[in-house]
C-alpha positions as CSV (number, residue, x, y, z in Angstrom):
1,X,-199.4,-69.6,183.8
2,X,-196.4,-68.5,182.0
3,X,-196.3,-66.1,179.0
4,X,-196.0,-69.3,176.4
5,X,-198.3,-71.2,177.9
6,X,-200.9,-67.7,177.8
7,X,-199.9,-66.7,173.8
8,X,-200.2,-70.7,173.0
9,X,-203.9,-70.8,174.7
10,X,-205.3,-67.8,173.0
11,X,-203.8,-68.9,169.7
12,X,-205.8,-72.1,170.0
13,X,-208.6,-71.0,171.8
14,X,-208.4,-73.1,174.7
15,X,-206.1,-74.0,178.0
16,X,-202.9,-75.3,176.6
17,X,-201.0,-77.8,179.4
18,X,-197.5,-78.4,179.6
19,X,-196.4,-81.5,177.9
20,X,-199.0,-81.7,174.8
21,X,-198.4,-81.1,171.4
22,X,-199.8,-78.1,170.4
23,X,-200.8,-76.4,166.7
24,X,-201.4,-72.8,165.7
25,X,-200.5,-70.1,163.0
26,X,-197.3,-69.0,163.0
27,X,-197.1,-64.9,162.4
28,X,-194.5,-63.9,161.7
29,X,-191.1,-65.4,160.7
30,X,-187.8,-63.5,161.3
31,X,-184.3,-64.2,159.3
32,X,-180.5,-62.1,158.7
33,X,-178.2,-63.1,156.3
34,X,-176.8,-65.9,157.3
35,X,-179.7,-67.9,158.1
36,X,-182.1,-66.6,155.1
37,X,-179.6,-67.9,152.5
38,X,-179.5,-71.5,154.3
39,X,-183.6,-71.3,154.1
40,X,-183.9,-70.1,150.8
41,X,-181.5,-72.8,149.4
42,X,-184.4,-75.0,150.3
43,X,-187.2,-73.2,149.8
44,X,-186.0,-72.8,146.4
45,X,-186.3,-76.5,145.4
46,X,-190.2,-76.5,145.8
47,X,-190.5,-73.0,143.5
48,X,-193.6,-71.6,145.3
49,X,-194.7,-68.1,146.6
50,X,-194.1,-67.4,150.5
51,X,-196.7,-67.9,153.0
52,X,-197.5,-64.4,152.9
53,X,-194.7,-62.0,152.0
54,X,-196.0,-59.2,154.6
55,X,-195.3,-61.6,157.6
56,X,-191.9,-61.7,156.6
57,X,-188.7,-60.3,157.4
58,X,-184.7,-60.5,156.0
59,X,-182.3,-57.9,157.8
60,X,-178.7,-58.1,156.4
61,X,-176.5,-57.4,159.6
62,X,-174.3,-60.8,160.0
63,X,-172.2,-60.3,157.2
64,X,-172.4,-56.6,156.8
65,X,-170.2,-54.7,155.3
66,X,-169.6,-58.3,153.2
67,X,-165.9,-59.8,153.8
68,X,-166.1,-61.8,150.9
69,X,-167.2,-62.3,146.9
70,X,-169.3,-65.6,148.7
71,X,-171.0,-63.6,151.4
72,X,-172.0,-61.1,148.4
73,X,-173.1,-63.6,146.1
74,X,-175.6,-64.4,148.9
75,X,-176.8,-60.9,149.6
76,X,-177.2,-60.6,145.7
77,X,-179.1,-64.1,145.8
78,X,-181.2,-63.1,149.1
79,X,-182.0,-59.5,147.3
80,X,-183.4,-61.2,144.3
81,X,-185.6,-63.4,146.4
82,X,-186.7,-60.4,148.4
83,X,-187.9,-58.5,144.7
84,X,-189.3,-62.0,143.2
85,X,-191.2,-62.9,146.3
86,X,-192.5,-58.8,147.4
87,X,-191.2,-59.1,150.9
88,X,-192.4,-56.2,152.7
89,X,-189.2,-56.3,155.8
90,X,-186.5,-56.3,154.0
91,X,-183.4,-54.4,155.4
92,X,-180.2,-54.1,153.6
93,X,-177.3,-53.5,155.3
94,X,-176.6,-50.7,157.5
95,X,-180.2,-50.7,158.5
96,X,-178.9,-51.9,161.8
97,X,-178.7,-55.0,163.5
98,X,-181.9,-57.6,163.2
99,X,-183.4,-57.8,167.0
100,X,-182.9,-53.8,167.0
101,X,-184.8,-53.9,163.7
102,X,-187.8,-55.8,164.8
103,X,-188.0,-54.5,167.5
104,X,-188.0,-50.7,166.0
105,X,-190.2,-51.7,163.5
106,X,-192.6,-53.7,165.7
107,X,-194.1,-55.5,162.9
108,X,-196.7,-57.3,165.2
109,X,-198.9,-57.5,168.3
110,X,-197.9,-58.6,171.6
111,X,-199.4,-62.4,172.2
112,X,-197.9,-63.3,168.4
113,X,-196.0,-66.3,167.4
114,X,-192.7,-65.5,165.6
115,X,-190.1,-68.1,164.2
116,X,-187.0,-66.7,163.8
117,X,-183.3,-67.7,162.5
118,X,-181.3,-66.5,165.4
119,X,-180.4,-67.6,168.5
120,X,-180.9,-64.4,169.9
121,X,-184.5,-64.3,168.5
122,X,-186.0,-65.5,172.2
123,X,-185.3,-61.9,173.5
124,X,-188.4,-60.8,171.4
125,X,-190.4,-62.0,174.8
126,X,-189.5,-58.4,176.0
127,X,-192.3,-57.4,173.6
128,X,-194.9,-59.8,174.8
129,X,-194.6,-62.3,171.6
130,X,-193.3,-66.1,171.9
131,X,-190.4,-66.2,169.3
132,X,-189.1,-69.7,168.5
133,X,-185.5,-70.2,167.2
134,X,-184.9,-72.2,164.2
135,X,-181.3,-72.2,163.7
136,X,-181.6,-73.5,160.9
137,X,-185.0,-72.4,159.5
138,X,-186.7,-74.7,157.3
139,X,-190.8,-72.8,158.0
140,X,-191.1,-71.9,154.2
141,X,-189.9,-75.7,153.0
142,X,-191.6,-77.2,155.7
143,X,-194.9,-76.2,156.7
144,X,-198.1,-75.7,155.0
145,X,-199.7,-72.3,154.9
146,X,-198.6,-71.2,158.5
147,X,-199.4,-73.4,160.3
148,X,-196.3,-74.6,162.9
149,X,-196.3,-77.5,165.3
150,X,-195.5,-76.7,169.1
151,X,-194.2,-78.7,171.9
152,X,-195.2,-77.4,175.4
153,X,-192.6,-78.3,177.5
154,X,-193.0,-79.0,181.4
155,X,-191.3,-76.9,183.9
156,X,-188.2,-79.0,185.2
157,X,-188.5,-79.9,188.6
């Protein structure tokens, strides 16, 4: 049984099999710059509070130091959602670069499920989680409470 297929069956309590459509909570969700701004565009059309703001985390590190007045009129927007909304992980830049931040900061338990606006985000299987890659998040907009929809792929042959 691989690693997803292990986290996916103790998140819903029973024997997950490839090729079923699975549903469980979501714990954590992961976004930089670039990708926060595209989901807080949305997520500002519905006006609500985040799932839970210490489950959270924004690291400024793809436009850092900023190369433009637009890329700092986003860290300026992304920093006032960060206040307004009480995000606990929020990392400005310099703090380093997000995947190093996480995991430094290790802000949950191996067997967790993390969505994450990076492509790079899968590499968080290195600390026993299953981190899925929305490369253009849409979680906040999207989902209710936290809960997240799964496809368990089977292997190819």
């Amino acid at each position: 049984m691989s690693l997803t297929h292990q986290i996916l069956s103790r998140k819903t309590g029973r024997n997950v099999e490839p090729g079923e459509i699975v549903e469980c909570n979501v714990d954590f969700l992961m976004m930089h710059d670039g990708s926060a701004f595209i989901a807080l565009k949305n997520f500002g059309k519905i006006g609500k509070k985040v799932f839970d703001r210490n489950k959270i985390m924004i690291v400024f590190d793809h436009y850092c130091p900023s190369n433009s007045i637009e890329n700092s009129n986003i860290h300026n927007q992304i920093r006032k959602f960060v206040k307004n909304q009480g995000i606990k992980y929020f990392f400005d830049c310099g703090s380093g670069i997000c995947h190093q931040v996480f995991a430094e900061t290790k802000p949950v338990k191996p067997y967790s499920v993390i969505v994450g606006g990076d492509s790079h985000t899968t590499t968080y299987g290195a600390l026993g989680v299953l981190q899925l890659c929305l490369l253009r998040p849409c979680l906040l907009q999207t989902r209710q409470g936290h809960h997240m929809l799964l496809y368990v792929s089977p292997l190819q042959q």
